[in-house]
VEXNUZA-134505 format. One record per residue: y, x, z of N, C-alpha, C in turn. Coordinates in Angstrom, 2 decimals. Atoms other than C-alpha are relative to their C-alpha. Layout:
! VEXNUZA-134505
KOLBA    nnorth     neast       nup   canorth    caeast      caup    cnorth     ceast       cup
KOLBA         Y         X         Z         Y         X         Z         Y         X         Z
...
***
This chain:
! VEXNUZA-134505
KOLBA    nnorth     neast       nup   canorth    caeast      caup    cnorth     ceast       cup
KOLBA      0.45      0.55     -1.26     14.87     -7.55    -34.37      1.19     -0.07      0.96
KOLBA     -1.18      0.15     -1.34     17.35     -8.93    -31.91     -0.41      0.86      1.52
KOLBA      0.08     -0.40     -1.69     17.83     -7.26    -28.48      0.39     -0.55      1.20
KOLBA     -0.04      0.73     -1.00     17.38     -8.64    -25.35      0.69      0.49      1.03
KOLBA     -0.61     -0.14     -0.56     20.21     -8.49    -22.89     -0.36     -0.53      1.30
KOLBA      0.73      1.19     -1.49     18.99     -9.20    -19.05      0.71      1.08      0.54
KOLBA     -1.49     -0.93     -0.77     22.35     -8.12    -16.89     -0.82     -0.03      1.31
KOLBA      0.54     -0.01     -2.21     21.41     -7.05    -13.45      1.05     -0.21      1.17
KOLBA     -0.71     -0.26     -0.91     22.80     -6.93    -10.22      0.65      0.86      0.57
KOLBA     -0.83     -1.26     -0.76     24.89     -5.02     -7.70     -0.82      1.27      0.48
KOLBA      1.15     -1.29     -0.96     22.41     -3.23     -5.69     -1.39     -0.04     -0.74
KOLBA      1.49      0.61      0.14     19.20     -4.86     -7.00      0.36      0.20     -1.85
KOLBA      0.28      0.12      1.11     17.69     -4.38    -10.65     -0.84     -0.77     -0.11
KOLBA      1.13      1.00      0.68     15.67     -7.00    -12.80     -1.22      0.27      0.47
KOLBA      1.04     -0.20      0.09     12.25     -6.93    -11.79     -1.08     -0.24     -1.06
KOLBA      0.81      0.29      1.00      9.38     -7.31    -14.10     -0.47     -1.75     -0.15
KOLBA      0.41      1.69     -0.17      8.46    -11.01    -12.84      1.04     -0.67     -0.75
KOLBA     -1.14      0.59      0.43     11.83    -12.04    -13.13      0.62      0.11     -1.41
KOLBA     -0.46     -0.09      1.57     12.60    -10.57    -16.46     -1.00     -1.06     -1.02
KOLBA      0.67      0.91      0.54      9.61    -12.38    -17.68      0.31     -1.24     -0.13
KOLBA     -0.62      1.01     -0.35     10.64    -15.37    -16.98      1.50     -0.52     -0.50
KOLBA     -0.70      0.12      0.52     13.79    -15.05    -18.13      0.17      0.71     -1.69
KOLBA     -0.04      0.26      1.58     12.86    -14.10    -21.61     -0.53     -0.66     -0.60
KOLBA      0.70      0.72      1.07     10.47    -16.64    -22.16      1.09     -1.48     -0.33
KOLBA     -0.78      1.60      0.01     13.41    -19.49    -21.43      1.87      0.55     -0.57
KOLBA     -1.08     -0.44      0.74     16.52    -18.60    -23.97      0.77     -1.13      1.08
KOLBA     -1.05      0.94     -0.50     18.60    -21.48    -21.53      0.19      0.82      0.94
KOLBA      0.20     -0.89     -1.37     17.54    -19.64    -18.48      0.76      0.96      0.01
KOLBA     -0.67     -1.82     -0.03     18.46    -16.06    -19.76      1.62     -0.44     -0.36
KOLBA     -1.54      0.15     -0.03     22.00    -17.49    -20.89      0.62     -0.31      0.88
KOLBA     -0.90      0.31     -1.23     22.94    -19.06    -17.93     -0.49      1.59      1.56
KOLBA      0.64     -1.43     -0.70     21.01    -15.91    -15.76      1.60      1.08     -0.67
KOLBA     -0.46     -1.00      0.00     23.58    -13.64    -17.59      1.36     -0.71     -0.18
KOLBA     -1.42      0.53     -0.62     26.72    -15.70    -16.93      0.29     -0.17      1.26
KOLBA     -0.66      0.24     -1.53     26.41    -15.56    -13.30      0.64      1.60      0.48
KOLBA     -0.25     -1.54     -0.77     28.26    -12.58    -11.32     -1.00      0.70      0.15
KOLBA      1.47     -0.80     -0.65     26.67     -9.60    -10.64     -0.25     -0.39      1.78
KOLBA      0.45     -0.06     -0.97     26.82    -10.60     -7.17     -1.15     -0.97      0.30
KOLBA      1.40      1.11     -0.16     25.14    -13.76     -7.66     -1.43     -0.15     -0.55
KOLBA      1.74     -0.67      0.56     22.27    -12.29     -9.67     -0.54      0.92      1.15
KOLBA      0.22     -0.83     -1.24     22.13     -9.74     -6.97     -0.78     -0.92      1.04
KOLBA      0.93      0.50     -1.05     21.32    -12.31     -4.51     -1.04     -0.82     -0.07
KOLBA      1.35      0.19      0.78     18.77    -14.05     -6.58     -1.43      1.06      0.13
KOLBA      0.99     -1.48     -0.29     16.72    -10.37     -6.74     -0.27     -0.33      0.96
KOLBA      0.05      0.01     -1.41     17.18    -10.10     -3.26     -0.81     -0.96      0.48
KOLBA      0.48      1.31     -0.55     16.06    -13.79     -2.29     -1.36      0.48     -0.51
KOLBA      1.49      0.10      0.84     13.12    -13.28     -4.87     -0.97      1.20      0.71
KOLBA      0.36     -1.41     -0.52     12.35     -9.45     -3.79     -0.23     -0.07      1.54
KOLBA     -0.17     -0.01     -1.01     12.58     -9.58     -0.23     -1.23     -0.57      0.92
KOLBA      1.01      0.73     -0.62      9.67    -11.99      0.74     -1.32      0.96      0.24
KOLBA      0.92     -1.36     -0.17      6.11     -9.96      2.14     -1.34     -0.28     -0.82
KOLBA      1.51      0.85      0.66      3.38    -12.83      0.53      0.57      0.18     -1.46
KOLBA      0.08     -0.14      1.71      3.11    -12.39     -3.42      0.11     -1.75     -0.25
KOLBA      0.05      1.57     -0.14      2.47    -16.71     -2.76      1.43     -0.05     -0.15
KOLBA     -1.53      0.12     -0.32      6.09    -16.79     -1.63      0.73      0.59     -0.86
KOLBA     -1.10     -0.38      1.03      7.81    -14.68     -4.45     -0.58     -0.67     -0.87
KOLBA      0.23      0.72      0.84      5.87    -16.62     -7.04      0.58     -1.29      0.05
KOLBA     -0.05      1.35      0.37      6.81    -19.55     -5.70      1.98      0.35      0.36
KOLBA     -1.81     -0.58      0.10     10.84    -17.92     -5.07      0.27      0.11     -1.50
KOLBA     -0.26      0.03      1.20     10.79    -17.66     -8.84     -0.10     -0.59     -0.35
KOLBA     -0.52      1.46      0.40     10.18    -20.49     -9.97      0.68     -1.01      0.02
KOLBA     -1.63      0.58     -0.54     12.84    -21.82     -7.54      0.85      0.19     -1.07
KOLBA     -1.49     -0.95      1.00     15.50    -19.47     -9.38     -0.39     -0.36     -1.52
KOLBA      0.19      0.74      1.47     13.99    -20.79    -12.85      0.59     -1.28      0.09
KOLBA     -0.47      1.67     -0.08     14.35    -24.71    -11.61      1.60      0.38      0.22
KOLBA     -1.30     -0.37     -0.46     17.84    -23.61     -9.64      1.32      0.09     -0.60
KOLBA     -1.04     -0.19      1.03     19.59    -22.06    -12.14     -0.30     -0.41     -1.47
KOLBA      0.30      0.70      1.18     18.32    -24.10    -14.99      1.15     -1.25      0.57
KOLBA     -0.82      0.76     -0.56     20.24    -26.88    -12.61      1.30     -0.21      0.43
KOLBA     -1.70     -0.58     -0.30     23.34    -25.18    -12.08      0.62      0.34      0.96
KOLBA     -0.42     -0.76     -1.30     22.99    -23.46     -8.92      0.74      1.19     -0.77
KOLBA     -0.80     -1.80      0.45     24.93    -19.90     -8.97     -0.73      0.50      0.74
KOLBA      0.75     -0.58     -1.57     22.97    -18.86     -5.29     -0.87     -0.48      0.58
KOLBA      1.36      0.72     -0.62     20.01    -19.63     -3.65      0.25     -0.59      1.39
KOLBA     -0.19      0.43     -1.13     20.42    -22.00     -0.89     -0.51      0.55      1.25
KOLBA      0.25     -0.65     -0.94     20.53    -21.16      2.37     -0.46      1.31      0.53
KOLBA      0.03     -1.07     -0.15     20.56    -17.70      2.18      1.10      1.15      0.57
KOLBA     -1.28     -0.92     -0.31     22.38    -15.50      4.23      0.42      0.91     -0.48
KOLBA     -0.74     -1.24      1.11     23.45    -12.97      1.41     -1.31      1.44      0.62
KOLBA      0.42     -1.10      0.24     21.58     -9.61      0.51      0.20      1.27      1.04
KOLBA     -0.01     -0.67     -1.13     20.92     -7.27      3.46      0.78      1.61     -0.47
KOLBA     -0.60     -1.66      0.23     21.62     -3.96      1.44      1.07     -0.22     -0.92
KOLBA     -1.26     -0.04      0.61     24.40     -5.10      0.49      1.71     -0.18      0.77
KOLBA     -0.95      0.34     -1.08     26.21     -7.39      3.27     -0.77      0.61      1.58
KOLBA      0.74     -0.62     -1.43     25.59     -5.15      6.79     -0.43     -1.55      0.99
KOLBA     -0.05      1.16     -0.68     26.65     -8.92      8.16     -1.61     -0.91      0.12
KOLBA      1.03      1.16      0.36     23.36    -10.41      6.87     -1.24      0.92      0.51
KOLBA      1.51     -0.64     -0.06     21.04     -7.33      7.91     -0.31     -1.09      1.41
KOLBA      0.37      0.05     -1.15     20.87     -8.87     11.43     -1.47     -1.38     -0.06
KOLBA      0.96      1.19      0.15     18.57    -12.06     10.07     -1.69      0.73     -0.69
KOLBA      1.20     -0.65      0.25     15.72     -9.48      8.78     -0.49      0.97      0.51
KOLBA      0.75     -0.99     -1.07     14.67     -7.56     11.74     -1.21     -0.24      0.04
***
């Protein structure tokens, strides 16, 4: 049985949604584990971060279309709060 490699991020680990997701799409999970850890990091983050369950469902499927397309980062995101202090000031 092969083993499944799903690289994480800096601060942030795989979640369960997201891992799903990226094992059911072998394109997905290859290009998912060629991006930096920072830029997986801010994927989590983007995905994780939202308060509606609506809104991370529909944040994942973004990051499925996204990086199936050949984003690296999720648009318009001001970077990962626990990571860049610079970016906490947009999630008060």
């Amino acid at each position: 049985m092969n083993q499944i490699t799903i690289e994480e991020g800096v601060v942030h680990q795989v979640p369960d949604d997201i891992k799903t997701v990226l094992q059911a799409q072998p394109e997905l999970l290859e290009k998912w584990n060629k991006l930096t850890a920072l830029a997986r990091n801010e994927w989590i983050c983007w995905t994780t971060i939202v308060k509606q369950e609506q809104t991370r469902k529909e944040h994942v499927e973004r990051l499925k279309d996204d990086i199936l397309g050949g984003k690296k980062r999720p648009c318009c995101w001001p970077g990962c709060p626990h990571r860049n202090p610079n970016a906490q000031k947009y999630f008060k």
